[in-house]
mmCIF file as Biopython writes it, N, C-alpha, C and O atoms, coordinates in Angstrom:
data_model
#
loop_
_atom_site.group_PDB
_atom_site.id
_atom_site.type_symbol
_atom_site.label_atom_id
_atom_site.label_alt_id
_atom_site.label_comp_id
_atom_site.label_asym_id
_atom_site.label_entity_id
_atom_site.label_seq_id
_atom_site.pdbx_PDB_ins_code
_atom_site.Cartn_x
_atom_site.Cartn_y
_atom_site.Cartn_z
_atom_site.occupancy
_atom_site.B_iso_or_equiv
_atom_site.auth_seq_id
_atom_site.auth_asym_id
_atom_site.pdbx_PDB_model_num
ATOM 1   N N  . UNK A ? 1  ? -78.196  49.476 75.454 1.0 0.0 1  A 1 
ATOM 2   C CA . UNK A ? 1  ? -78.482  49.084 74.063 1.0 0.0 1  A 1 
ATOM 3   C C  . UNK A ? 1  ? -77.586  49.874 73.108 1.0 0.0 1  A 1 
ATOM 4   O O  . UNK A ? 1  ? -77.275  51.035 73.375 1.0 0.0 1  A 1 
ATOM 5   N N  . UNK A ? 2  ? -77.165  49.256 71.995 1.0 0.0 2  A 1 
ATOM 6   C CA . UNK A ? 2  ? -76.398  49.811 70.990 1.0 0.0 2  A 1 
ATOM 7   C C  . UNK A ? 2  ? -77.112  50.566 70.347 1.0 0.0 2  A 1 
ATOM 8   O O  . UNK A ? 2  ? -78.332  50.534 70.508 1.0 0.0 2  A 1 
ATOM 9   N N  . UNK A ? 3  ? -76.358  51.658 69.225 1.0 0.0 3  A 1 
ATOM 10  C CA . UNK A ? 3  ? -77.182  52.358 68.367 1.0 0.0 3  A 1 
ATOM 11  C C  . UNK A ? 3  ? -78.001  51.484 67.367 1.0 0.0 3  A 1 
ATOM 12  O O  . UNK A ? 3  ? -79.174  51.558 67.003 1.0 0.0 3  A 1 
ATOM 13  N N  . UNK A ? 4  ? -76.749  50.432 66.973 1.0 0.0 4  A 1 
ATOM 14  C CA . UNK A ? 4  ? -77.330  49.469 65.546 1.0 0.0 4  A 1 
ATOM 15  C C  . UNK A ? 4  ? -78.228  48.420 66.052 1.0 0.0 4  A 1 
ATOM 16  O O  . UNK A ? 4  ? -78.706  47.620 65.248 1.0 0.0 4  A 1 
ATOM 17  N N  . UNK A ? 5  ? -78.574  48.324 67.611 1.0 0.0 5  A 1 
ATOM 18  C CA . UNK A ? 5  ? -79.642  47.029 67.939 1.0 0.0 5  A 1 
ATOM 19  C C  . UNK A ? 5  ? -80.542  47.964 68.153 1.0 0.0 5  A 1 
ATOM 20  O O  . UNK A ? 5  ? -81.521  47.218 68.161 1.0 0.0 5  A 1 
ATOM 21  N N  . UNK A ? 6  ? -81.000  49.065 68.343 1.0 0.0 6  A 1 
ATOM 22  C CA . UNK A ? 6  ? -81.961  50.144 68.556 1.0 0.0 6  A 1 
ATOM 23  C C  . UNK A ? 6  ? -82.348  50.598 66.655 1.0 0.0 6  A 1 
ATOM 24  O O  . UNK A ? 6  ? -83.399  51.076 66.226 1.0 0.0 6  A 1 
ATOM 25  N N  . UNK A ? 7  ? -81.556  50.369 66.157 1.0 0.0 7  A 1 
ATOM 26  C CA . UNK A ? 7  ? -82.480  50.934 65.126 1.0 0.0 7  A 1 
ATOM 27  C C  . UNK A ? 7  ? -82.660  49.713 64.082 1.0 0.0 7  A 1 
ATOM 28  O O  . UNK A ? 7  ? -83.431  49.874 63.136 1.0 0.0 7  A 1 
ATOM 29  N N  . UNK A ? 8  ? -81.955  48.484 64.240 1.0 0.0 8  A 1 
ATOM 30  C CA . UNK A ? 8  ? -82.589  46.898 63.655 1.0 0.0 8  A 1 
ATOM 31  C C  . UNK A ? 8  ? -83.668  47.214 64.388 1.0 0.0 8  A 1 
ATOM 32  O O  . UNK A ? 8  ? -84.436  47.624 63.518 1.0 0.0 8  A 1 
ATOM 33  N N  . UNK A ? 9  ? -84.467  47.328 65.830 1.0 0.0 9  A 1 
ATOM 34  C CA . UNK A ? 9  ? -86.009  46.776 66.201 1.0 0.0 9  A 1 
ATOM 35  C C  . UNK A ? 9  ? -86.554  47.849 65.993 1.0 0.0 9  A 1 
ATOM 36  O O  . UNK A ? 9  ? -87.758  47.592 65.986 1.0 0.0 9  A 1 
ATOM 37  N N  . UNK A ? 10 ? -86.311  49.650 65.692 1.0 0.0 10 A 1 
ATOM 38  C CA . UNK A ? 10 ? -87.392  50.226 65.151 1.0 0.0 10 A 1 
ATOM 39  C C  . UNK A ? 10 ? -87.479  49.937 63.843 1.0 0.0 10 A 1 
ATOM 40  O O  . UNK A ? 10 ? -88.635  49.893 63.424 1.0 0.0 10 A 1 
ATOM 41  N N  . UNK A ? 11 ? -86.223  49.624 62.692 1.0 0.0 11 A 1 
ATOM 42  C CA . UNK A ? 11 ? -86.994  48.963 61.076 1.0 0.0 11 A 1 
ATOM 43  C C  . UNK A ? 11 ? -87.591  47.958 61.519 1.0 0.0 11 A 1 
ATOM 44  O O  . UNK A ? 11 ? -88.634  47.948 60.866 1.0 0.0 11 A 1 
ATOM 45  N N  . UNK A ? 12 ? -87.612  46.994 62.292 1.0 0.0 12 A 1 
ATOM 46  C CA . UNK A ? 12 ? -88.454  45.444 62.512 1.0 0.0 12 A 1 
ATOM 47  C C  . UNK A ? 12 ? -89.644  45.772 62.743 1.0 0.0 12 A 1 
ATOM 48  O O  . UNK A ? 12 ? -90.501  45.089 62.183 1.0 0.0 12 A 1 
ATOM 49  N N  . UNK A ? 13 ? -90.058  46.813 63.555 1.0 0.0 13 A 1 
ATOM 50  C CA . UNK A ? 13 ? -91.488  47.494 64.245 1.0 0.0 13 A 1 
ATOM 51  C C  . UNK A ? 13 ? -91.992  48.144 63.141 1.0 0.0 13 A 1 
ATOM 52  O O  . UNK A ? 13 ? -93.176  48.064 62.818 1.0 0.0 13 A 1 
ATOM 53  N N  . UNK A ? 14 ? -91.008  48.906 62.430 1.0 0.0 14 A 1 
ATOM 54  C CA . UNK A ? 14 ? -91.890  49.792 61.017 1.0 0.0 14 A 1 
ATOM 55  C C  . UNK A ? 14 ? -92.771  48.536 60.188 1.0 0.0 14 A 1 
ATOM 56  O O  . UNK A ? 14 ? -93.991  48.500 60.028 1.0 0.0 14 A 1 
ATOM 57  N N  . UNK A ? 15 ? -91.752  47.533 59.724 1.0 0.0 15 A 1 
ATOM 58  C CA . UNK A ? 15 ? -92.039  46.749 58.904 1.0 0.0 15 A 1 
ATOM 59  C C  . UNK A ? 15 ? -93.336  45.690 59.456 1.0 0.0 15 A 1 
ATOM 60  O O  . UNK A ? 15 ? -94.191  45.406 58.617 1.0 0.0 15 A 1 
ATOM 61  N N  . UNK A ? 16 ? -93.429  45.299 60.414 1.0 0.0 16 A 1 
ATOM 62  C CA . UNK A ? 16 ? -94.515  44.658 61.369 1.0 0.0 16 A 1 
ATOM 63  C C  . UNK A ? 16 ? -95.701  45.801 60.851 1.0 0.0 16 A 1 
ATOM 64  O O  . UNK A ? 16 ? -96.281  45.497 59.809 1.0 0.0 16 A 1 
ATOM 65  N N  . UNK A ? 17 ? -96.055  46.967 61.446 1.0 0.0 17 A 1 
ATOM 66  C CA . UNK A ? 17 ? -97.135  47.734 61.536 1.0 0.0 17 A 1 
ATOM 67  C C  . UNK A ? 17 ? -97.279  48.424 59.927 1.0 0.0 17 A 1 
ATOM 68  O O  . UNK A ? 17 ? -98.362  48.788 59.470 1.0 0.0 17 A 1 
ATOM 69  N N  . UNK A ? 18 ? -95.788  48.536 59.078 1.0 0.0 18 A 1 
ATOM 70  C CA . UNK A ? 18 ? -96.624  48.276 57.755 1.0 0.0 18 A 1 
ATOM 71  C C  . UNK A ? 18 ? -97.416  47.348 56.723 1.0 0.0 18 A 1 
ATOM 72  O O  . UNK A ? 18 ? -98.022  47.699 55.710 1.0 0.0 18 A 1 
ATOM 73  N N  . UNK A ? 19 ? -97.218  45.865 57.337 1.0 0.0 19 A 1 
ATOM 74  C CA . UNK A ? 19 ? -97.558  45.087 56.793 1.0 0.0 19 A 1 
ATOM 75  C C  . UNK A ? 19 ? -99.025  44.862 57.364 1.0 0.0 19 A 1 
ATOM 76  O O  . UNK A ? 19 ? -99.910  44.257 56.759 1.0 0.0 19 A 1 
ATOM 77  N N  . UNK A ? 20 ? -99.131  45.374 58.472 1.0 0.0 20 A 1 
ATOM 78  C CA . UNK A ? 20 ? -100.108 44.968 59.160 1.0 0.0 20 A 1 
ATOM 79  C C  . UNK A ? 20 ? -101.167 45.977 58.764 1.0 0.0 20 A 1 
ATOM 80  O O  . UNK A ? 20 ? -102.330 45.852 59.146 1.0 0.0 20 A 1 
ATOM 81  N N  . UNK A ? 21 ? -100.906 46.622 58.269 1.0 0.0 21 A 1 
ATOM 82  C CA . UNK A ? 21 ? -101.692 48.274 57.713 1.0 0.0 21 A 1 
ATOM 83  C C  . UNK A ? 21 ? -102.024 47.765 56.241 1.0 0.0 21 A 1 
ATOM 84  O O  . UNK A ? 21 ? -103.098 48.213 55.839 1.0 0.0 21 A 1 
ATOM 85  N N  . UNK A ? 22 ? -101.377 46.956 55.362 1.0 0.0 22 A 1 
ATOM 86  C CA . UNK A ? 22 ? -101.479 46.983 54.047 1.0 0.0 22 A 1 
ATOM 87  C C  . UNK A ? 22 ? -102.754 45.709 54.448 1.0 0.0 22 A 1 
ATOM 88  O O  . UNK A ? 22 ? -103.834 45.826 53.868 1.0 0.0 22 A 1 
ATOM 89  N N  . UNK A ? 23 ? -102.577 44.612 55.371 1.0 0.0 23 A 1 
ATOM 90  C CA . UNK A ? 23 ? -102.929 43.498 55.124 1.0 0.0 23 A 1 
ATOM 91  C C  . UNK A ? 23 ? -104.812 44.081 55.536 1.0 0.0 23 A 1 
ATOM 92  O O  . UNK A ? 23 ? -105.867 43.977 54.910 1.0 0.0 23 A 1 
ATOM 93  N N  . UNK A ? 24 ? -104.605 44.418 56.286 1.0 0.0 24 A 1 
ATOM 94  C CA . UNK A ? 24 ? -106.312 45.652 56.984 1.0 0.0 24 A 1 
ATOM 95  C C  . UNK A ? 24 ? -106.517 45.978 56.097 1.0 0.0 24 A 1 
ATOM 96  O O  . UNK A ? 24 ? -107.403 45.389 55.478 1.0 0.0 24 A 1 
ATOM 97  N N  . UNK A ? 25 ? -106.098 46.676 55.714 1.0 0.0 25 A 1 
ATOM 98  C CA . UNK A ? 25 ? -106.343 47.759 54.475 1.0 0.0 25 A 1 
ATOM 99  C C  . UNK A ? 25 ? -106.127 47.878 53.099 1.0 0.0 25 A 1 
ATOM 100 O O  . UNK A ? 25 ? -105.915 48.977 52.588 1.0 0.0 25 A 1 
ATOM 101 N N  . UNK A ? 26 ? -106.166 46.782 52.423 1.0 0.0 26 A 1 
ATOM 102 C CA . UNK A ? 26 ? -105.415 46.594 50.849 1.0 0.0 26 A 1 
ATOM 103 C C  . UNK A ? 26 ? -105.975 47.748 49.846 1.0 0.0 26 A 1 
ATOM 104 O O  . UNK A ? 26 ? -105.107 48.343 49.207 1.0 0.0 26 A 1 
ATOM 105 N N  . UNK A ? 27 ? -107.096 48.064 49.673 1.0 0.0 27 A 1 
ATOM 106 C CA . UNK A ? 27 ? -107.532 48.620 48.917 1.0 0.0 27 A 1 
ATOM 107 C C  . UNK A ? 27 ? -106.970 50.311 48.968 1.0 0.0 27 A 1 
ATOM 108 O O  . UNK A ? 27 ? -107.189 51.150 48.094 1.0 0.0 27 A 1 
ATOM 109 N N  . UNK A ? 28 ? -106.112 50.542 50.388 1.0 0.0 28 A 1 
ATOM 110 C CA . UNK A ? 28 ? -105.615 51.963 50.258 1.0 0.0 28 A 1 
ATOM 111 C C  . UNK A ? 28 ? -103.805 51.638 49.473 1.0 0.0 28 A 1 
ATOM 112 O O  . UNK A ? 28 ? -102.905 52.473 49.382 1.0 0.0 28 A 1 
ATOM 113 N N  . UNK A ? 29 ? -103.769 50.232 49.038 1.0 0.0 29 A 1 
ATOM 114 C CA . UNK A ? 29 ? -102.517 50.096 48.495 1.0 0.0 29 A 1 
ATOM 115 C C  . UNK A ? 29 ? -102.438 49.790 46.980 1.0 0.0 29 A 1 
ATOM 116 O O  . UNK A ? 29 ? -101.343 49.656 46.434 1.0 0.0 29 A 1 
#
């Protein structure tokens, strides 16, 4: 794996489990 395809799918994974945290949880946003 490349450096730049290794760190496109950890921002893709951040962005997944932050959205998924705001959408649970709105009221801590």
């Amino acid at each position: 794996m490349t450096f730049e395809l290794i760190m496109a799918s950890v921002v893709t994974f951040g962005l997944l489990v932050y959205m998924t945290a705001v959408l649970l949880r709105p009221e801590k946003f």
